[in-house]
C-alpha positions in Angstrom: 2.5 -31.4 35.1 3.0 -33.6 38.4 6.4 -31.4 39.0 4.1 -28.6 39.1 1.5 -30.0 41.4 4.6 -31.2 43.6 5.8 -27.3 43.5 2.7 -25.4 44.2 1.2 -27.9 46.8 4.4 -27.7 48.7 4.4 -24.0 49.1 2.8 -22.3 52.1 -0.4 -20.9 52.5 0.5 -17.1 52.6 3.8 -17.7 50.4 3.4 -15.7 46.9 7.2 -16.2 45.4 6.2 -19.4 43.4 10.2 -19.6 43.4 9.9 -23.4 42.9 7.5 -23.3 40.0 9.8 -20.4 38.3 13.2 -22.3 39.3 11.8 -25.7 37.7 14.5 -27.6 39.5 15.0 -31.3 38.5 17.0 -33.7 40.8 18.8 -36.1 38.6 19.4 -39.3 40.4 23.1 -40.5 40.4 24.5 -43.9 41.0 27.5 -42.7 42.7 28.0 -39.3 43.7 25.8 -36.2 44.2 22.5 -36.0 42.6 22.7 -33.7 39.5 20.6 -30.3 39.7 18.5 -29.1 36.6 16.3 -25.9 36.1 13.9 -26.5 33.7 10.5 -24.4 34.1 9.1 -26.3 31.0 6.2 -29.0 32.3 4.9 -31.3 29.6 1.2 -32.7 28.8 2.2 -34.7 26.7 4.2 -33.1 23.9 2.8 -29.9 24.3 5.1 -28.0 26.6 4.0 -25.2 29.0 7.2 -22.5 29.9 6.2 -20.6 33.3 8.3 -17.3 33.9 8.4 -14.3 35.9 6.3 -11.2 33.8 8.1 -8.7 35.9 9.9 -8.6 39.1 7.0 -7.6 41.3 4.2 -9.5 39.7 5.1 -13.1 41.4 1.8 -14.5 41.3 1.2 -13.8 37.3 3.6 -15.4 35.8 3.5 -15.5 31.7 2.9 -19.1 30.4 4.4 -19.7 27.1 2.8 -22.8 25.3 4.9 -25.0 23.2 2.2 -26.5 20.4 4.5 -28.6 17.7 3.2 -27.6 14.4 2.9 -31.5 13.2 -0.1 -31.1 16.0 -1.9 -28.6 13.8 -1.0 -30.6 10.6 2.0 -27.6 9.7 5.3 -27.9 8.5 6.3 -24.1 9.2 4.5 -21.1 10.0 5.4 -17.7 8.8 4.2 -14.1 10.1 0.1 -14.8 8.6 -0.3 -18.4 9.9 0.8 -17.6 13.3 -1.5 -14.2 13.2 -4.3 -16.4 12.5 -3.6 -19.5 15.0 -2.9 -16.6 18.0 -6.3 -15.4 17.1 -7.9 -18.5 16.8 -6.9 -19.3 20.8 -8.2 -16.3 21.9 -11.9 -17.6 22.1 -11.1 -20.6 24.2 -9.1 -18.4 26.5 -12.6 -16.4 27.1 -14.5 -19.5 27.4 -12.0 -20.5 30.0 -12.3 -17.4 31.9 -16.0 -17.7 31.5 -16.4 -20.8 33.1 -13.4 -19.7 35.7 -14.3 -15.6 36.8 -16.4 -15.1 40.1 -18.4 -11.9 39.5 -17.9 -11.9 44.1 -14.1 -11.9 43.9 -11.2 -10.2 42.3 -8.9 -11.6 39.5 -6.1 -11.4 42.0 -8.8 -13.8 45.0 -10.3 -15.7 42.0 -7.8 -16.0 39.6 -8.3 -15.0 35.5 -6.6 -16.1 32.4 -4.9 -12.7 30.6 -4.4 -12.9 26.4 -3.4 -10.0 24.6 -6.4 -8.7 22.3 -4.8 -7.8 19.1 -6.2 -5.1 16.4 -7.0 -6.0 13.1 -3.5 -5.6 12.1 -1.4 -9.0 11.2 2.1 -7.6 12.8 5.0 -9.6 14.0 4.7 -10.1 17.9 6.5 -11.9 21.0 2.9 -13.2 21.9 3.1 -15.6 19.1 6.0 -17.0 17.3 7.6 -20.3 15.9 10.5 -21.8 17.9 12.3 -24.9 18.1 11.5 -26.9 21.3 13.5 -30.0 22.7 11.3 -32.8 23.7 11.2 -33.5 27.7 14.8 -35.7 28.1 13.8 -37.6 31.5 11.4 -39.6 33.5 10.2 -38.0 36.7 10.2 -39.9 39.1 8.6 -38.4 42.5 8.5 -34.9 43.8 11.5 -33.2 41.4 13.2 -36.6 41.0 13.8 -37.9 37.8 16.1 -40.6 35.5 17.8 -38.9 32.4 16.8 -41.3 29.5 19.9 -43.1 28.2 18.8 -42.8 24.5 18.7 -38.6 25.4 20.8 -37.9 22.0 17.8 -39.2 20.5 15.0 -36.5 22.2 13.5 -35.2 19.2 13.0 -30.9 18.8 10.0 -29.9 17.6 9.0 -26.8 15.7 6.6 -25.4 17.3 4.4 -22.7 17.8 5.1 -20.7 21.1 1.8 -19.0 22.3 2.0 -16.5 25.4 -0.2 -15.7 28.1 -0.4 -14.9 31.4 -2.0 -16.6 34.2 -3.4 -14.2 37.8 -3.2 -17.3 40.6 -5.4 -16.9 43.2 -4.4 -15.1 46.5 -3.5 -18.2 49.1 -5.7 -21.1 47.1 -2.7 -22.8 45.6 -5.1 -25.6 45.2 -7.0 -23.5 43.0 -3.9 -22.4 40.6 -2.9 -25.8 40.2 -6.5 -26.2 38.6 -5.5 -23.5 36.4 -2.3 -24.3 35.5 -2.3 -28.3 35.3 -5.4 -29.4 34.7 -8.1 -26.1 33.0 -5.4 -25.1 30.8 -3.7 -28.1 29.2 -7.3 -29.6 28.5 -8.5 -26.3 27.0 -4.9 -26.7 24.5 -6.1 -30.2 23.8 -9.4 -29.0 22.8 -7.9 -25.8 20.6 -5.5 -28.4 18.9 -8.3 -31.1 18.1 -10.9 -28.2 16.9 -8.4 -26.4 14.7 -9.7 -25.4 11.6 -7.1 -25.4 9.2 -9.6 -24.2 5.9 -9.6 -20.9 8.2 -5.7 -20.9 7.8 -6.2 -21.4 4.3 -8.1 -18.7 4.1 -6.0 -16.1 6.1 -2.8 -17.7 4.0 -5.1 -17.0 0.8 -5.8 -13.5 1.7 -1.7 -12.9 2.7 -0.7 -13.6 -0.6 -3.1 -11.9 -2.3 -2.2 -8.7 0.0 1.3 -9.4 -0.6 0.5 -10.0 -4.6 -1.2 -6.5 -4.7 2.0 -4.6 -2.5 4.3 -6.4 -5.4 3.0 -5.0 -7.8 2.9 -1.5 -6.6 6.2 -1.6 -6.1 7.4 -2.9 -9.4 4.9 -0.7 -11.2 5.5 2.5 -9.4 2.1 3.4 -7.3 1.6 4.0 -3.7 -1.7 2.8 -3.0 -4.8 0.2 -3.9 -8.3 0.4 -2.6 -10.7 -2.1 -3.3 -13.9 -2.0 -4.6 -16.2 -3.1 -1.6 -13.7 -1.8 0.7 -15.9 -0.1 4.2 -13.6 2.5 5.2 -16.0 4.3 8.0 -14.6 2.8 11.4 -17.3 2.3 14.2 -16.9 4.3 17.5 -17.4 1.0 19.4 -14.4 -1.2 18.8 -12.9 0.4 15.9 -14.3 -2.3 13.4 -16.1 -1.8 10.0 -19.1 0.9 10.6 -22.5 -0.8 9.9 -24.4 0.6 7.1 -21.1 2.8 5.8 -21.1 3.2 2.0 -18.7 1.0 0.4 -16.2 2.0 -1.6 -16.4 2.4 -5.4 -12.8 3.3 -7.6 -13.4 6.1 -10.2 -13.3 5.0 -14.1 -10.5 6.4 -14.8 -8.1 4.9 -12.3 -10.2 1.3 -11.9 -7.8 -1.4 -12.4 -7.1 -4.7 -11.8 -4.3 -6.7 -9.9 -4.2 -9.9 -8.4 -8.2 -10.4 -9.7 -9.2 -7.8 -7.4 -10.7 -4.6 -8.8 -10.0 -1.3 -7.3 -9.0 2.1 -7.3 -4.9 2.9 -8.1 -3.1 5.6 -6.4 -0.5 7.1 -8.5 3.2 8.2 -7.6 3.0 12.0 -7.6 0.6 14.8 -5.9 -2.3 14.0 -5.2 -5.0 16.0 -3.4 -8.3 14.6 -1.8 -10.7 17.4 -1.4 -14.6 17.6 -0.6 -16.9 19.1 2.2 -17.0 18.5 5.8 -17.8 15.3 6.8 -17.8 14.0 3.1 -15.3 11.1 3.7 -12.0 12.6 2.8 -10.2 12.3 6.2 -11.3 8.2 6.6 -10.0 7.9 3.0 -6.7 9.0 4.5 -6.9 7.4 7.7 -7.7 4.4 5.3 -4.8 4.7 3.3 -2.7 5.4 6.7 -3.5 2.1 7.7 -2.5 0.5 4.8 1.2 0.0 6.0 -0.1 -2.5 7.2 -1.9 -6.2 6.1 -5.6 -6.5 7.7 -7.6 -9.4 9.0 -10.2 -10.8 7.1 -13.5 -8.6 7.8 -11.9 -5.4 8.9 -13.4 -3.9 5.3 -9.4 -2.4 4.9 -8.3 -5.8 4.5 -7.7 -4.9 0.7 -6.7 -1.4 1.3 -3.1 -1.4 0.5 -0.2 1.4 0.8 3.2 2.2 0.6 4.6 0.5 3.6 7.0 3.2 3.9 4.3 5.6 4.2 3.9 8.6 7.0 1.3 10.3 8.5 2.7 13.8 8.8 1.6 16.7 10.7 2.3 19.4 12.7 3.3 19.0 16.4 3.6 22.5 18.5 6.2 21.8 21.7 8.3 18.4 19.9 12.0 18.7 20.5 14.2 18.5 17.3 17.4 17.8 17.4 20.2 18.9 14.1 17.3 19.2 11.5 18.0 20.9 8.2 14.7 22.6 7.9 16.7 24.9 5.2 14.2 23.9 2.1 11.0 25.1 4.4 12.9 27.8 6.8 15.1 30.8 5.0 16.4 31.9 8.2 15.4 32.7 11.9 16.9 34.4 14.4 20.3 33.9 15.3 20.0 30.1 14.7 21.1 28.2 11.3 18.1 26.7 9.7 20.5 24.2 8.3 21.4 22.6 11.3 18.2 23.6 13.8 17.7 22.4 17.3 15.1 23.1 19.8 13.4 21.8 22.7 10.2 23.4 22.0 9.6 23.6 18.1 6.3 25.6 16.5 3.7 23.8 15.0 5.4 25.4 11.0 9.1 24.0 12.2 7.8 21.2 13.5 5.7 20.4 10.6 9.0 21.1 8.7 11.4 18.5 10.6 8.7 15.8 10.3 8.7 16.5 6.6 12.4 16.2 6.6 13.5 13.6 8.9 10.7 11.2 7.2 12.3 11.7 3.5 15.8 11.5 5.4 14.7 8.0 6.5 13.6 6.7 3.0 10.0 7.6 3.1 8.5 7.9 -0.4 4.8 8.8 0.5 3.5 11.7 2.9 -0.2 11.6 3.6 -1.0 15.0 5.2 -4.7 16.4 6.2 -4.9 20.4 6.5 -7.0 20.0 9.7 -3.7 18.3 11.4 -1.4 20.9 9.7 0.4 24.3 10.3 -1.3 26.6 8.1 1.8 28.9 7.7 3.6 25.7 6.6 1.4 24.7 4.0 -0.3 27.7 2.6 0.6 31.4 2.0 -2.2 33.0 -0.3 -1.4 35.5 -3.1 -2.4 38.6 -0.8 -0.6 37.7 2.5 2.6 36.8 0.0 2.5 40.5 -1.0 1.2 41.8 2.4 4.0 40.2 4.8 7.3 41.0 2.9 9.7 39.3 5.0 8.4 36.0 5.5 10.8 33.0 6.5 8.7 30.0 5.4 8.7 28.6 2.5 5.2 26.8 2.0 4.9 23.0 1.8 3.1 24.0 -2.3 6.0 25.5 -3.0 8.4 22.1 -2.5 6.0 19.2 -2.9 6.3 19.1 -6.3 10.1 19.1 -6.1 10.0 16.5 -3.3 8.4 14.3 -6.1 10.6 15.4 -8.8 14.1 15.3 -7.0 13.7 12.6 -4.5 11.1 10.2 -5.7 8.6 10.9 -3.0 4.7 11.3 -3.1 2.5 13.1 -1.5 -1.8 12.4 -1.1 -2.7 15.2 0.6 -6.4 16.3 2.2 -7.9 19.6 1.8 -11.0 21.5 2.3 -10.1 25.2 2.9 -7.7 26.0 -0.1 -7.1 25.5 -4.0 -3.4 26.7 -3.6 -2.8 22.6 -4.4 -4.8 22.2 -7.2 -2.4 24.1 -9.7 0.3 21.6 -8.5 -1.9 18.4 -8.4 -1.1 15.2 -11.0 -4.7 14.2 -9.5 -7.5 15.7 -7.4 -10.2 13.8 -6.3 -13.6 15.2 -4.8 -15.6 12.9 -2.0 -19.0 13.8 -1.4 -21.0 11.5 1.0 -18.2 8.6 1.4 -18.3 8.6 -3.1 -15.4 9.8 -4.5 -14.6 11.1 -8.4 -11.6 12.5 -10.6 -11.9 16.3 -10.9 -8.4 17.4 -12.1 -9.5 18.6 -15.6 -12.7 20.1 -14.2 -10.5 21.5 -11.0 -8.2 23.4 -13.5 -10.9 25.1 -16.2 -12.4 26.2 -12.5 -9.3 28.0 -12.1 -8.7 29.1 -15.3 -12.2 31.0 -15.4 -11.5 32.3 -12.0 -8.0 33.5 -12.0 -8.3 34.0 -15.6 -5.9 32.3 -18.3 -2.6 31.0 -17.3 -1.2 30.0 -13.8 -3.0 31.6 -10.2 -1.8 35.2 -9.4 -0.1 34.2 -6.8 2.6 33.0 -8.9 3.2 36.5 -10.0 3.9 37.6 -6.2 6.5 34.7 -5.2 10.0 34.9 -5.4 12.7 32.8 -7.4 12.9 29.4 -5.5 16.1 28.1 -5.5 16.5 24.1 -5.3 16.2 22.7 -2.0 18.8 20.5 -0.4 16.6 18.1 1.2 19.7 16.2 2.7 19.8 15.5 6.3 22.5 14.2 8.7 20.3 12.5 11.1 22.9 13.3 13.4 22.8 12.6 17.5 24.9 13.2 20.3 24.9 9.2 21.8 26.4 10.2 25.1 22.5 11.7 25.1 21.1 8.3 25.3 20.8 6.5 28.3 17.7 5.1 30.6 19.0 6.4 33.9 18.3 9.8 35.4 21.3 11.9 36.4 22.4 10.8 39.9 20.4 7.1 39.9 21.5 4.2 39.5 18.2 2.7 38.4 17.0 2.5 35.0 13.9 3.7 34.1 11.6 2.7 31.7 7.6 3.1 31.4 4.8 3.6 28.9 2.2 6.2 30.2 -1.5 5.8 29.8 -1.0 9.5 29.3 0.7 9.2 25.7 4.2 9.1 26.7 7.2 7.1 26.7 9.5 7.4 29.5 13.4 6.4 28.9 15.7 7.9 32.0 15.0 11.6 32.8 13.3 11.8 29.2 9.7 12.2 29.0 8.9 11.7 25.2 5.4 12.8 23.8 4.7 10.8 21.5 0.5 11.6 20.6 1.0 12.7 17.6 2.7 9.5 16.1 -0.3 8.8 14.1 1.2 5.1 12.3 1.7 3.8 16.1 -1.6 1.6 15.7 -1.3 -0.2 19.3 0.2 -0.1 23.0 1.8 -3.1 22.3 4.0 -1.0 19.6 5.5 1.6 22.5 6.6 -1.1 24.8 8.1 -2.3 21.7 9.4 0.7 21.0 10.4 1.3 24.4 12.3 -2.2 24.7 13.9 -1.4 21.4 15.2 2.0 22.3 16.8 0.2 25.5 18.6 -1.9 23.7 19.8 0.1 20.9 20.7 2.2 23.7 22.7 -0.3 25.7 24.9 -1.3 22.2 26.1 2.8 21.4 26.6 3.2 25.4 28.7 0.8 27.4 27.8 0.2 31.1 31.2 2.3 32.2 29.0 5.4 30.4 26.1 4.2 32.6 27.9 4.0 35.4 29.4 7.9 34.8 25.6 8.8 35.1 24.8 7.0 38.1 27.8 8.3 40.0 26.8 11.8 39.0 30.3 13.0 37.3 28.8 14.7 34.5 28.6 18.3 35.4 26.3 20.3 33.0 22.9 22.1 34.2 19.7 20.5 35.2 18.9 22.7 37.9 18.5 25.8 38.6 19.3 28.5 40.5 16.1 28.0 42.7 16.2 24.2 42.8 13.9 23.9 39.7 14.4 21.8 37.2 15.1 22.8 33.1 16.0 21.3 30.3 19.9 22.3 29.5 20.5 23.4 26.1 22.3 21.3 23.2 25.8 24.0 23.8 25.7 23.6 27.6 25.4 19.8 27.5 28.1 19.0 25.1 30.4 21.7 27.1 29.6 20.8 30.2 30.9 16.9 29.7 32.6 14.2 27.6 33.4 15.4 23.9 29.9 14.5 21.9 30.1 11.2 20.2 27.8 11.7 16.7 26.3 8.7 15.4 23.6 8.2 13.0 20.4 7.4 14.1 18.9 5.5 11.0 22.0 3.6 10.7 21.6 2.4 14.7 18.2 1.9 14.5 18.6 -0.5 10.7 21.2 -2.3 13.1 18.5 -2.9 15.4 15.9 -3.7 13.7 18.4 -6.7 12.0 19.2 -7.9 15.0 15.7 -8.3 16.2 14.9 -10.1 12.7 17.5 -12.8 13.6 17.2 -13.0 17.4 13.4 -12.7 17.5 11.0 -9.6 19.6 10.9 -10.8 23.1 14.8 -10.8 23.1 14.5 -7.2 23.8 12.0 -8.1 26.8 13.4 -7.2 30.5 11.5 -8.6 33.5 12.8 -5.4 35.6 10.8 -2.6 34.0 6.5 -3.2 35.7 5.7 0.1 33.9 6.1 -1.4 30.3 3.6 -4.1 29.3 4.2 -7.2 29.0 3.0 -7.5 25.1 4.9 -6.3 22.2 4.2 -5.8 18.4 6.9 -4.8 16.3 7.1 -1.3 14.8 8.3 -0.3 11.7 11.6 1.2 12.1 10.4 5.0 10.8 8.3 4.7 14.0 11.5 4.0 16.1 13.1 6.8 15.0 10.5 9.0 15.4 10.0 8.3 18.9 14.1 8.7 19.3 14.2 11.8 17.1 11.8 13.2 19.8 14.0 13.1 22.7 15.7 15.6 23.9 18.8 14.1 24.7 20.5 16.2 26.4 24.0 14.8 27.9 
């Protein structure tokens, strides 16, 4: 930490670069010769190292501070994706206490300085903010200013595991004194203090809890089933926060599907179609939501924590406006007008089509359970009753009823579906369930005599009035254009990358709404997301294509007539430039996402791009390709 003070109290009053403190130089002193020159920004407290680097190009004075904590420290041998969850969290209250004893109410962050850590949600996800890495000890002796004496035993410097926790650091405007408080002094002894005070039975617990999630998701998986809820589980989330709602009902399984696993009791949810149905505000919409969240392991006290799903699972709805891109929508869509339904394309899709190529793109990805409310849903795409199916005689849709049980059947994949408004599910339901104030019970033998008595013996009319389905090919090409992928707008030479507040990811000229992603549980997941796309990006499209849209040579319509701008269609683009290059998207994106499982999140990080934040949690890759399928990608 002296190197730092040495840095900082060097610089200038009004100077804001910190390019000493980043640059870390060491000045190796030389018997004969020049000195030897070292950049190292890693300064030590002992054996705890602290990394100091840029955040982004334009934030200088907030740099991100990446402390090295050996595991032996915290009495660990290795930490996987739970224990360093739980040691990330249990930082974040001495980082308040810090900023507590630090903030002046008179002065901004930026004159006062402040102590940024990312907040996580309840969800235990893999993120750059936290993560085990090996660390070389510090190799020298300083020995004034930057000067220091390479130890002659250096083959001997031990590397530590440790684990690397990030945060960023606001120095105060033109009190340089004041940051090196911050830095070398306030928050090495606040890591001292963490380290002593760590309370490894809380570890214990979160590990316990891991394994027992992990248990449960085992055997769903080995026994068939896409979902467990637990008995005690509080599904209602508060407005404030988003935790467990005070007072909420919790939940109790039925008789009839109460089991057993792992020595928790709970409520199974059987492969199949399954429909949640009840009155408004009965509960069955936060059951889903519930089960929506379940991808995912929970936090102790979050009341989900034992809520666990498919992790393949997707939240489908419909999305008026998305752009789709080579979608065969042909088991949903007969035909349309002069367009294929077997190979569809649009910039601006309906909320039925859309509806459609979210259905088929997920189960073209390897998703084996959809989890679809009717309130979020294209009523033409679920539901045609018996008297519109005789009134409208030419209609294109198929409904969703008519398929889902076929989706099961042929491809293995489930559906839990919520409605309120229609019974057209009930005659093709394995289960229905009825909620009625947050309590929920098995119906399906009661559910069918109802519709016995009422449609009288036999199957609803409205079987009388369909036609002859044929079977649905529910193949899809996943199919993309890659000279359609890029991060620069046509004519720059600048990349552009940036998450809007607004619900949008920005990647070139591409402006990718992506609100209706309902499994993106965090911000933190689009600049993953955003980072990922870049890279995947960079590997299908060398610079020299880069460079082709920079210069401009790619003819092909973005304007028109009248200056204005328009998106070119899929025909002009691939005839106005190169010869398209088709590649598959999940393929790419499985690529990816194995790359980023051996090299680690924040490899994908870039200092250049202020508009993306600096924290990242790792989607899944079904959200990856949703965002790409989404783009419009026009060459």
């Amino acid at each position: 930490m002296k190197r730092l003070k040495s840095f900082l109290l060097n610089m200038k009053p009004a100077d804001e670069t910190y390019r000493e403190m980043y640059e870390g130089k060491l000045c190796e002193t030389c018997e004969v010769g020049e000195s030897a020159v070292h950049n190292q920004a890693i300064y030590w407290w002992g054996e705890i190292g602290y990394e100091i680097t840029r955040s982004n190009r334009l934030e200088l004075s907030r740099p991100t501070v990446t402390i090295h904590i050996p595991l032996k420290m915290l009495k660990l041998q290795e930490a996987g994706t739970a224990a360093l969850d739980y040691i990330f969290r249990a930082f974040i209250p001495y980082v308040r206490t810090l900023n507590e004893l630090n903030d002046n109410r008179k002065r901004t962050h930026r004159e006062n300085g402040h102590y940024d850590i990312y907040e996580p949600g309840p969800e235990v996800l893999v993120r750059n903010v936290v993560r085990e890495s090996l660390v070389a000890q510090k190799y020298y002796k300083l020995l004034s200013g930057c000067a220091i004496r390479v130890l002659d035993d250096r083959e001997e410097i031990p590397s530590y595991s440790c684990v690397s926790i990030m945060l960023q650091v606001q120095l105060p405007e033109k009190r340089h004194k004041k940051g090196i408080q911050m830095l070398a002094k306030d928050l090495p002894e606040t890591v001292n203090c963490f380290v002593n005070e760590f309370d490894g039975q809380g570890l214990q617990r979160a590990l316990a809890l891991w394994e027992k999630q992990e248990a449960i998701r085992t055997w769903l998986r080995e026994n068939g089933h896409c979902a467990f809820v637990a008995d005690g589980s509080i599904l209602p989330r508060a407005r404030e926060g988003g935790g467990p709602l005070a007072g909420a009902v919790p939940f109790v399984s039925t008789p009839e599907d109460q089991v057993e696993i792992a020595g928790v009791r709970g409520m199974l949810f059987r492969r199949g179609v399954t429909v949640i149905t009840g009155g408004g505000y009965s509960g069955k919409s936060t059951l889903l939501d519930a089960l929506s969240a379940g991808i995912y392991n929970h936090v102790e006290g979050d009341g989900r924590e034992l809520v666990l799903t498919d992790q393949s699972a997707m939240k489908i709805s419909a999305e008026d406006g998305r752009s789709v891109r080579h979608v065969n929508l042909s088991p949903f869509i007969k035909w349309m007008p002069g367009g294929d339904p077997a190979d569809f394309s649009t910039d601006h899709a309906s909320g039925s089509t859309s509806q459609a190529a979210n259905v088929m793109e997920a189960v073209g990805w390897g998703v084996k359970l959809l989890l679809i409310d009717e309130d979020k849903s294209a009523t033409n795409f679920m539901i045609q009753d018996p008297v519109m199916r005789i009134l409208v005689e030419k209609e294109p849709v198929t409904p969703f009823v008519d398929r889902v049980r076929e989706l099961q059947e042929r491809k293995g994949v489930s559906t839990i579906l919520v409605i309120g408004g229609s019974s057209e599910y009930l005659h093709v339901a394995d289960k229905i369930y009825l909620m009625r104030d947050y309590v929920i019970r098995e119906v399906t033998e009661a559910a069918g005599k109802l519709q016995a008595s009422f449609w009288g013996q036999g199957e609803p009319a409205a079987e009388g009035s369909k036609a002859p389905l044929t079977a649905a090919d529910f193949s899809n090409g996943d199919l993309v254009d890659a000279n359609g992928l890029n991060t620069r707008p046509r004519g720059s030479s600048t990349e552009v990358l940036e998450v809007s507040d607004f619900g949008f990811l920005i990647l070139g000229r591409e402006q990718v709404d992506i609100r209706m992603l309902h499994n993106i549980v965090s911000v933190s997941q689009l600049n993953a997301a955003a980072f990922l796309l870049r890279r995947m990006f960079e590997k299908v499209n060398g610079l020299d294509r880069f460079q082709k849209y920079a210069l401009g040579n790619r003819s092909g319509g973005m304007d028109g007539a009248d200056g204005s701008r328009r998106e070119s269609t899929l025909e002009e683009g691939e005839s106005a430039g190169a010869k398209p290059r088709w590649i598959c998207r999940r393929e790419q994106v499985e690529l990816l996402m194995e790359e980023i499982q051996e090299k680690g999140l924040e490899f994908v990080y870039s200092t250049f791009f202020s508009q993306c934040g600096r924290w990242l949690d790792l989607p899944r890759k079904y959200e990856v390709l949703a965002v790409l399928s989404r783009m419009r990608m026009d060459p």
